[in-house]
GUTITI-856008 format. One record per residue (C-alpha): x, y, z; residue number from 1; residue in one letter. Coordinates in nm, 3 decimals, padded with zeros to 5 digits. Example, Ala and Ser with C-alpha at 12.3 -4.5 7.8 and 13.67 -1.06 7.14 Angstrom:
// residues 2
east  north  up  nr  rest
01.230  -00.450  00.780  1  A
01.367  -00.106  00.714  2  S
//
This chain:
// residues 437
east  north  up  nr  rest
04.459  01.157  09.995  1  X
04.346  00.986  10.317  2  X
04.415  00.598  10.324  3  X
04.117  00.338  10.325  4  X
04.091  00.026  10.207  5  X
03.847  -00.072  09.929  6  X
03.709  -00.402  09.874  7  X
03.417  -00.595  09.796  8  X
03.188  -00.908  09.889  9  X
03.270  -01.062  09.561  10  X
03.639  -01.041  09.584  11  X
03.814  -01.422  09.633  12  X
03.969  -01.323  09.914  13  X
03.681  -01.103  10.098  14  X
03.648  -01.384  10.434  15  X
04.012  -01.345  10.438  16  X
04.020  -00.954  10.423  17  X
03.739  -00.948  10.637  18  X
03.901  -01.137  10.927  19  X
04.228  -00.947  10.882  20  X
04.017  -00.630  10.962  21  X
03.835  -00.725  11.227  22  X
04.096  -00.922  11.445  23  X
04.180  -00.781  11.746  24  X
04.350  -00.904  12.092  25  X
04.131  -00.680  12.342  26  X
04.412  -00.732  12.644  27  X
04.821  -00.699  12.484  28  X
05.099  -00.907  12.491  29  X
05.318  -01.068  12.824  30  X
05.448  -00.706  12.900  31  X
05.159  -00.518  13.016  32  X
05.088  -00.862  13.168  33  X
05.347  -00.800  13.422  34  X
05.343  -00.463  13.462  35  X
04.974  -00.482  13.584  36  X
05.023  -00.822  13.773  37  X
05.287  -00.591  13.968  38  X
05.106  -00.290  14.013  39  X
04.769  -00.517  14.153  40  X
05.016  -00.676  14.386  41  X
05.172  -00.350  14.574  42  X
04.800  -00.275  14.599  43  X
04.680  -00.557  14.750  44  X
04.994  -00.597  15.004  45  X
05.082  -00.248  15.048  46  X
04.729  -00.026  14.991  47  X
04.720  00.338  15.044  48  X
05.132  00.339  15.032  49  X
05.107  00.211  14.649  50  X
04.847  00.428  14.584  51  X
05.061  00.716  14.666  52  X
05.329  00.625  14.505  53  X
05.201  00.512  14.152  54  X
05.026  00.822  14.153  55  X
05.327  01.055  14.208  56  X
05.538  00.799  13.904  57  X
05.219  00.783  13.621  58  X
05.035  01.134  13.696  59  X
05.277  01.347  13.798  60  X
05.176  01.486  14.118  61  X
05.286  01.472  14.488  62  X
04.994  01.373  14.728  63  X
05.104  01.423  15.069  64  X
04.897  01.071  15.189  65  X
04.631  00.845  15.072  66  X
04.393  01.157  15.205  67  X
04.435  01.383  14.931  68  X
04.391  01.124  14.707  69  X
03.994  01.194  14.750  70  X
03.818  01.460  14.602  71  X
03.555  01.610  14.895  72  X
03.157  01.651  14.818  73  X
03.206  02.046  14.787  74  X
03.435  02.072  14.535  75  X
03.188  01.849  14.294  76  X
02.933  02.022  14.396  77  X
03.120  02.340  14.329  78  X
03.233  02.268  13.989  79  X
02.868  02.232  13.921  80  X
02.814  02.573  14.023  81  X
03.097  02.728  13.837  82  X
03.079  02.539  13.469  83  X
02.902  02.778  13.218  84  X
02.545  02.773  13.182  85  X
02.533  02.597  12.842  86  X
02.753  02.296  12.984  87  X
02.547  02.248  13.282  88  X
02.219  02.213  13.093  89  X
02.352  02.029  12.850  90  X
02.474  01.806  13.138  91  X
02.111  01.781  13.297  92  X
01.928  01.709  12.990  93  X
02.157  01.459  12.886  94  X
02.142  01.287  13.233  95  X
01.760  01.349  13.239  96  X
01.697  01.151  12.904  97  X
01.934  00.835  13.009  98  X
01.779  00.868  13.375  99  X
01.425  00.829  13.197  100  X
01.537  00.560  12.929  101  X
01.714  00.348  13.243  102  X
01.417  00.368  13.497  103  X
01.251  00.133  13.190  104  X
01.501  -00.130  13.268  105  X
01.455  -00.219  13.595  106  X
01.416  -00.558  13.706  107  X
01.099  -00.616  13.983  108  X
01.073  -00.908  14.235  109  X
00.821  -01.150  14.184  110  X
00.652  -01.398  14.337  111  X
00.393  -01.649  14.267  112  X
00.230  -01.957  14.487  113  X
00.109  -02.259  14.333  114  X
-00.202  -02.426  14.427  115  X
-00.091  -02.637  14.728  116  X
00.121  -02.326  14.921  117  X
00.417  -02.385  14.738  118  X
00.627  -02.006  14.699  119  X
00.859  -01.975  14.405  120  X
00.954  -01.612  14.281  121  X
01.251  -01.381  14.238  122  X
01.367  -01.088  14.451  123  X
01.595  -00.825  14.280  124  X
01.848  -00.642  14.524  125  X
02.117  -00.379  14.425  126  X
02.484  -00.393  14.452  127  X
02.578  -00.290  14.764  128  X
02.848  -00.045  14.614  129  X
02.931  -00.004  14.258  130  X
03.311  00.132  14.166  131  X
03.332  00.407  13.812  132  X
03.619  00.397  13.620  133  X
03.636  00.760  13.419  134  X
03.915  00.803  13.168  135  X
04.131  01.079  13.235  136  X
04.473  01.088  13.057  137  X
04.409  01.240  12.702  138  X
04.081  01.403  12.747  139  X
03.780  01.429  12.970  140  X
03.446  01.203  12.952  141  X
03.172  01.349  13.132  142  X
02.953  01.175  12.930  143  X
03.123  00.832  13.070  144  X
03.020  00.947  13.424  145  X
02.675  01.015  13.346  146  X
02.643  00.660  13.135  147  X
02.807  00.499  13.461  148  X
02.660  00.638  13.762  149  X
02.306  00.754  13.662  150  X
02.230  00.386  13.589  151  X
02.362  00.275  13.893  152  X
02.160  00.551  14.137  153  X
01.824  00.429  13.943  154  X
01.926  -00.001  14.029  155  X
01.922  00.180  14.358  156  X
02.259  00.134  14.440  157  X
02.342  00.307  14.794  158  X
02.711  00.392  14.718  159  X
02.919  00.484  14.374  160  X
03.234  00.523  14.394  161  X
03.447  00.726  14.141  162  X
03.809  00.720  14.011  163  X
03.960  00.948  13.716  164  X
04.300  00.986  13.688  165  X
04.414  01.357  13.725  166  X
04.721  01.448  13.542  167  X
04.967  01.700  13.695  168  X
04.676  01.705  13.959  169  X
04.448  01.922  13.706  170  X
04.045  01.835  13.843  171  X
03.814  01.852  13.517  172  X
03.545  02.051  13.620  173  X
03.335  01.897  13.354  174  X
03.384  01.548  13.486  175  X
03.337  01.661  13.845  176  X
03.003  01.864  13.743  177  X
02.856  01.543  13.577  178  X
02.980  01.308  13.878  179  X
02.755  01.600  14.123  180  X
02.453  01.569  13.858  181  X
02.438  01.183  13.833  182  X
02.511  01.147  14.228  183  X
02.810  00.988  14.283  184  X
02.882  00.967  14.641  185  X
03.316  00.969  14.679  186  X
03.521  01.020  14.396  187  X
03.943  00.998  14.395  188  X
04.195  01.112  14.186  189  X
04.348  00.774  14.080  190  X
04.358  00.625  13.769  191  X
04.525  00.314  13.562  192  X
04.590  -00.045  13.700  193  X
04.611  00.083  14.057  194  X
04.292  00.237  14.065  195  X
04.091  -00.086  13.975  196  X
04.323  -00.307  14.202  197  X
04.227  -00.052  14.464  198  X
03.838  -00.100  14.363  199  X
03.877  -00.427  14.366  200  X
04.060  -00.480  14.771  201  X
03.987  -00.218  14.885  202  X
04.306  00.010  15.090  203  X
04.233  00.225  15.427  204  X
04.091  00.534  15.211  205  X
03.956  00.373  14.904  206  X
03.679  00.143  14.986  207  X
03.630  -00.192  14.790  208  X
03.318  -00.228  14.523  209  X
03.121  -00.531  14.417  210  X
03.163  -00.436  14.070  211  X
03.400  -00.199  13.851  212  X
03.238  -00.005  13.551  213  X
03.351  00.218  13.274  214  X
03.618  00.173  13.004  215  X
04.046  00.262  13.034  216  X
04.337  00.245  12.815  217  X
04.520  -00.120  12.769  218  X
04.621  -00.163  13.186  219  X
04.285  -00.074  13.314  220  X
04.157  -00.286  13.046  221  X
04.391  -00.559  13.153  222  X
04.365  -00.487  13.528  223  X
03.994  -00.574  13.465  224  X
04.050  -00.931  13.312  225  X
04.291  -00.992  13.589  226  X
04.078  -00.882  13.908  227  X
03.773  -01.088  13.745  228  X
03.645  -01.299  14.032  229  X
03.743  -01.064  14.318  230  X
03.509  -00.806  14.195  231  X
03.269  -00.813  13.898  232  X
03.299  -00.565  13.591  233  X
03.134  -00.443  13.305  234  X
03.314  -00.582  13.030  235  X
03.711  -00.529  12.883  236  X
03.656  -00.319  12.592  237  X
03.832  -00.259  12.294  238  X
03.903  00.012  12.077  239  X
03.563  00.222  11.948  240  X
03.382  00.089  11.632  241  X
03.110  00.151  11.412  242  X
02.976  00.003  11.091  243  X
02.731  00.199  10.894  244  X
02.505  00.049  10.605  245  X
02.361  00.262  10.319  246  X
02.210  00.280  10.056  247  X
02.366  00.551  09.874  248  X
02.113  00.816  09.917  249  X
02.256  00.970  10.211  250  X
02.495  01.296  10.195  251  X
02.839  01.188  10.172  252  X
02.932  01.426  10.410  253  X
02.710  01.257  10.604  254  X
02.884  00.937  10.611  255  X
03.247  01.055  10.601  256  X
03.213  01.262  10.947  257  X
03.002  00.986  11.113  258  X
03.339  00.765  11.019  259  X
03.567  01.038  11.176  260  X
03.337  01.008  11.453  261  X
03.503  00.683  11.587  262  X
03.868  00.734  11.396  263  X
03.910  01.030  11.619  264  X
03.885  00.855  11.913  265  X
04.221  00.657  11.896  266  X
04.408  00.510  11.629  267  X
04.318  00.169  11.682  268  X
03.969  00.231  11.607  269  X
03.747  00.161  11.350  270  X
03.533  00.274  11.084  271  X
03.360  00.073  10.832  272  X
03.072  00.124  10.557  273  X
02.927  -00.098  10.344  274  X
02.730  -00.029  10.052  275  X
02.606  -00.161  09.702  276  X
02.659  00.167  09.527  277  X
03.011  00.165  09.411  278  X
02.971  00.525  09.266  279  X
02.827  00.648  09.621  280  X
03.126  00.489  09.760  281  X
03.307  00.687  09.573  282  X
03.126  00.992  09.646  283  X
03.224  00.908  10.035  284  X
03.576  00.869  09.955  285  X
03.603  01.217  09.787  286  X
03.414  01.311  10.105  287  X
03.673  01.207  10.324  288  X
03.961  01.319  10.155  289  X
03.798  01.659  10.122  290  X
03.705  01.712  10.482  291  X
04.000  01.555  10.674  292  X
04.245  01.829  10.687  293  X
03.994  02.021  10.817  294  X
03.983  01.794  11.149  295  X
04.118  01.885  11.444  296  X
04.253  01.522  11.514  297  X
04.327  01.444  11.144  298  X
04.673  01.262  11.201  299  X
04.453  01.035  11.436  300  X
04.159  00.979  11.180  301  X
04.404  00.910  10.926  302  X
04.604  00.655  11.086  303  X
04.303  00.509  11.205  304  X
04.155  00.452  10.864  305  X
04.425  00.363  10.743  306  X
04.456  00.080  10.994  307  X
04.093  -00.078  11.058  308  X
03.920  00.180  10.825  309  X
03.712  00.031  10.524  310  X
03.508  00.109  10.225  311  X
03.325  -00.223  10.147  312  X
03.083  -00.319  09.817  313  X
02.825  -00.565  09.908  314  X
02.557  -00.724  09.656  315  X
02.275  -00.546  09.788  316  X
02.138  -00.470  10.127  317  X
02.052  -00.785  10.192  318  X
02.370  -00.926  10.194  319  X
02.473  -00.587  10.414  320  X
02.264  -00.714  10.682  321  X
02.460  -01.041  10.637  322  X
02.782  -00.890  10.693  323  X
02.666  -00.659  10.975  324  X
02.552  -00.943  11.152  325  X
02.893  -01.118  11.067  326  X
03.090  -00.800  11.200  327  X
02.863  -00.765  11.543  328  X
03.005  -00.420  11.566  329  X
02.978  -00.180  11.889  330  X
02.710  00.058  11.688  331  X
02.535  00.016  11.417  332  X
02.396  00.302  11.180  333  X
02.122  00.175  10.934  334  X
02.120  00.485  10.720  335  X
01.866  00.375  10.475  336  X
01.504  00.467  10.356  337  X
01.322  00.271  10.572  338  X
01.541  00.093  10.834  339  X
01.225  -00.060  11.013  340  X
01.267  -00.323  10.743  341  X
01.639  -00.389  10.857  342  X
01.655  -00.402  11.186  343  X
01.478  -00.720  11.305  344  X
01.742  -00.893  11.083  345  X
01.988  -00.748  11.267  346  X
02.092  -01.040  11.578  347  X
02.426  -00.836  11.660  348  X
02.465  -00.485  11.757  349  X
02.553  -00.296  12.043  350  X
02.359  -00.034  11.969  351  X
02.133  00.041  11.639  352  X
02.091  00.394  11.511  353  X
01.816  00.406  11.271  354  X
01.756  00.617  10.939  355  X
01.949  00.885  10.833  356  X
01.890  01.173  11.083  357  X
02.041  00.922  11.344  358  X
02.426  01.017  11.391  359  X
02.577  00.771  11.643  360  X
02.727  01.069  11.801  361  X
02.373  01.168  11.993  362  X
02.400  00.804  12.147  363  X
02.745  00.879  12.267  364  X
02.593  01.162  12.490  365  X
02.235  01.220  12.506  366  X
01.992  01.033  12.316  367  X
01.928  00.801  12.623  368  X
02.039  00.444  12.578  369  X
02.356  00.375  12.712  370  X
02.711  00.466  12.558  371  X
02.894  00.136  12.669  372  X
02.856  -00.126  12.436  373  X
03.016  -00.439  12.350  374  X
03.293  -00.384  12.125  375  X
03.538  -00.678  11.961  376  X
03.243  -00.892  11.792  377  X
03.123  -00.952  12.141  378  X
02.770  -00.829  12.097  379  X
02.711  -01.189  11.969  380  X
02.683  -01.248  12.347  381  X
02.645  -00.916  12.566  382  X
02.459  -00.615  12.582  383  X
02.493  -00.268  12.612  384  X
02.563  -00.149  13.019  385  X
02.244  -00.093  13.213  386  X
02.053  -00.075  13.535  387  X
02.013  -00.471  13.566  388  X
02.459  -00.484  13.570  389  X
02.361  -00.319  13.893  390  X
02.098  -00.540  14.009  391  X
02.134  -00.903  14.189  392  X
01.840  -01.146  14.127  393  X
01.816  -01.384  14.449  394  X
01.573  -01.692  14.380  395  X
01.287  -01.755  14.623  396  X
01.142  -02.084  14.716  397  X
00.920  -02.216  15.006  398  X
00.760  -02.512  14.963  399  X
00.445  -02.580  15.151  400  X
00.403  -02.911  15.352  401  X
00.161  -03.023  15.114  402  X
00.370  -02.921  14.831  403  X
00.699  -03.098  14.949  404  X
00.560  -03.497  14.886  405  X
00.567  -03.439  14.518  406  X
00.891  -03.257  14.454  407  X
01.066  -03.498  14.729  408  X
00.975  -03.794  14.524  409  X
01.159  -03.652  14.194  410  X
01.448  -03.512  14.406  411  X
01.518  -03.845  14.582  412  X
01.492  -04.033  14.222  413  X
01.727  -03.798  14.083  414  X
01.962  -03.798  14.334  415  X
02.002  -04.131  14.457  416  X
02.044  -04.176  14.090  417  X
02.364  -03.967  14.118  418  X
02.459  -04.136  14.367  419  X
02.413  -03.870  14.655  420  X
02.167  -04.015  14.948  421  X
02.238  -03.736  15.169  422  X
02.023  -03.534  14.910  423  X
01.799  -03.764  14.887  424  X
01.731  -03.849  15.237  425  X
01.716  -03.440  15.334  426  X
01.437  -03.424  15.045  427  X
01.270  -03.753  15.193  428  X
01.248  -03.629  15.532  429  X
01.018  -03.325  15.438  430  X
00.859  -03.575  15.190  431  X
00.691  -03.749  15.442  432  X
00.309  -03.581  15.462  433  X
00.218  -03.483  15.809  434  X
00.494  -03.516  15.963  435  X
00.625  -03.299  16.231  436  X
00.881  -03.055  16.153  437  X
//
């Protein structure tokens, strides 16, 4: 029988239980700490030599220099020519529904002028050059690269650089297929700690990004939090998650392989359901007991349920939504009857797959909105990835010479009540109507 635990709002010790399950230190102990503080270091001192050589000690290859390190235009564009058929329209309609759902998010400048002349507004720039991080050590995510890049090339960002770590030297076609469809412009064959240290500074081959995007195991995760500041990221994500509420009148079956959906990813993440039907939620458990050694990454699902996995009675759905919103998980499946009456309850989500037919699994790839979420409880304060992480906003202002008497007076009030005449003399100055300039 597969391990889960079983528990229920109305047991004395639920908060307790609940915490337990959900806690989670995103970035590990003193350890990786070092190792990463090390590896950013030979980077930022030594460049393309480091490169070279923590390629040749974690992937297990020999590049002759820093130059082989990059993987040339052609041979993207080539593995987009060579994948099967089925792969590479699966690839184009995927990147053609989250191209269509991110030209929707893009921020416009504005402008508007006041009565007397004055100009206030907004003008929204891209990022110069955005850097993709694409997993790369235990199996390959073209769907990362299309999440990643296609949003970027709609904010209108000139340059994307890739990185995906290539064990033993072995190119995913896949990977390098998606990276040709969603236009990246340079991609290398780096990965871990050193490749977002080299995002981040920069080395003689690998050009520096304004910000670093896409999700890694524990060092790139770490590397992230630690290169905050010289280059802007995403988010450092945790372990996959997802938290499904029913009713009890979905198929079992259903439910169990939508929790295998996440448990397969790693064995740190998690899968939880909550439920008021106790004898549905026993129904589920059968369910997963039944259909796990059928799984091709059972001992993963299992140790993953066993670990952050849970089975969990609430009241009614009512309190479900209070839980959910408690949780704040990375998605969200409302598989109930009518989940229009849920979801405006619902303050914290990543993402929110509604009714039944919705398996989070068509997010993950090609339903459109994007695939990197906030994991960890953080969706109580960010947001899925999307084109405005590529965007700037600069604010405009031009005050006319009528318009600069009025705002003068309040500046040099305010600041002279700080204590800070220089401000209030500059503001003065253009204060005084009809004066010269």
């Amino acid at each position: 029988m597969a391990e889960i635990r079983r528990f229920a709002t109305h047991d004395p010790d639920f908060d307790a239980r609940l915490e337990a399950l959900l806690a989670w230190e995103s970035v590990s102990d003193a350890g990786v700490a070092a190792i990463v503080d090390e590896i950013v270091t030979a980077i930022r001192t030594r460049g393309d030599a480091a490169l070279v050589e923590y390629t040749r000690r974690f992937d297990a290859w020999h590049p002759a220099s820093a130059a082989d390190l990059e993987i040339p235009g052609e041979r993207m564009a080539r593995a987009l020519e060579t994948i099967p058929a089925a792969q590479r329209e699966a690839l184009e309609q995927a990147a053609a529904r989250i191209r269509a759902y991110a030209q929707r998010q893009r921020l416009e400048s504005w402008s508007d002028r006041e009565a007397d002349g004055t100009l206030l507004g907004q003008q929204v720039t891209p990022l110069d050059r955005a850097g993709l991080y694409v997993p790369g050590g235990k199996a390959a995510y073209p769907s990362s690269v299309l999440m990643n890049a296609v949003p970027a090339k709609v904010a209108g960002v000139p340059e994307v650089v890739m990185t995906v770590p290539t064990p033993g030297g072995e190119l995913n076609d896949l990977v390098l297929a998606a990276a040709a469809i969603a236009g990246v412009d340079r991609a290398f064959a780096v990965g871990g700690a050193q490749a977002i240290a080299a995002l981040a500074y920069g080395t003689a081959t690998l050009p520096p990004v304004d910000k670093i995007v896409g999700p890694g195991n524990i060092f790139v995760a770490t590397a992230k939090r630690a290169l905050f500041g010289q280059v802007g990221i995403d988010m450092v994500a945790g372990p996959s998650e997802i938290l499904i509420l029913c009713d009890g009148a979905t198929d079992p079956d259903w439910i169990a392989m939508d929790l295998f959906s996440q448990a397969e990813h790693d064995e740190d993440a998690q899968s939880i359901l909550l439920s008021p039907d106790r004898a549905w939620l026993d129904r589920v458990a059968a369910a997963i007991d039944r259909l796990l050694p059928e799984m091709e990454r059972a001992p993963i699902i299992a140790k993953a349920l066993a670990a952050r996995g849970a089975l969990i009675e609430v009241a009614d759905l009512d309190e479900a939504v209070t839980v959910a919103n408690r949780i704040a998980p990375e998605h969200l499946e409302l598989s109930v009857a009518e989940p229009e009456a849920l979801v405006g309850r619902i303050r914290h989500a990543g993402a929110i797959f509604m009714g039944r037919y919705t398996a989070e699994a068509l997010g993950d790839y090609c339903a459109g909105p994007n695939h990197v979420l906030p994991t960890s409880r953080t969706a109580r304060f960010s947001s899925p990835l999307g084109v405005y992480d590529f965007q700037k906003r600069s604010s405009l202002i031009q005050v006319s010479a009528a318009g600069a008497a009025p705002l003068a007076r309040i500046a040099s009030i305010l600041a002279r009540g700080e204590g800070l005449t220089a401000h209030a003399r500059s503001a003065e100055y253009r204060g005084k109507e009809g004066r010269t300039p």
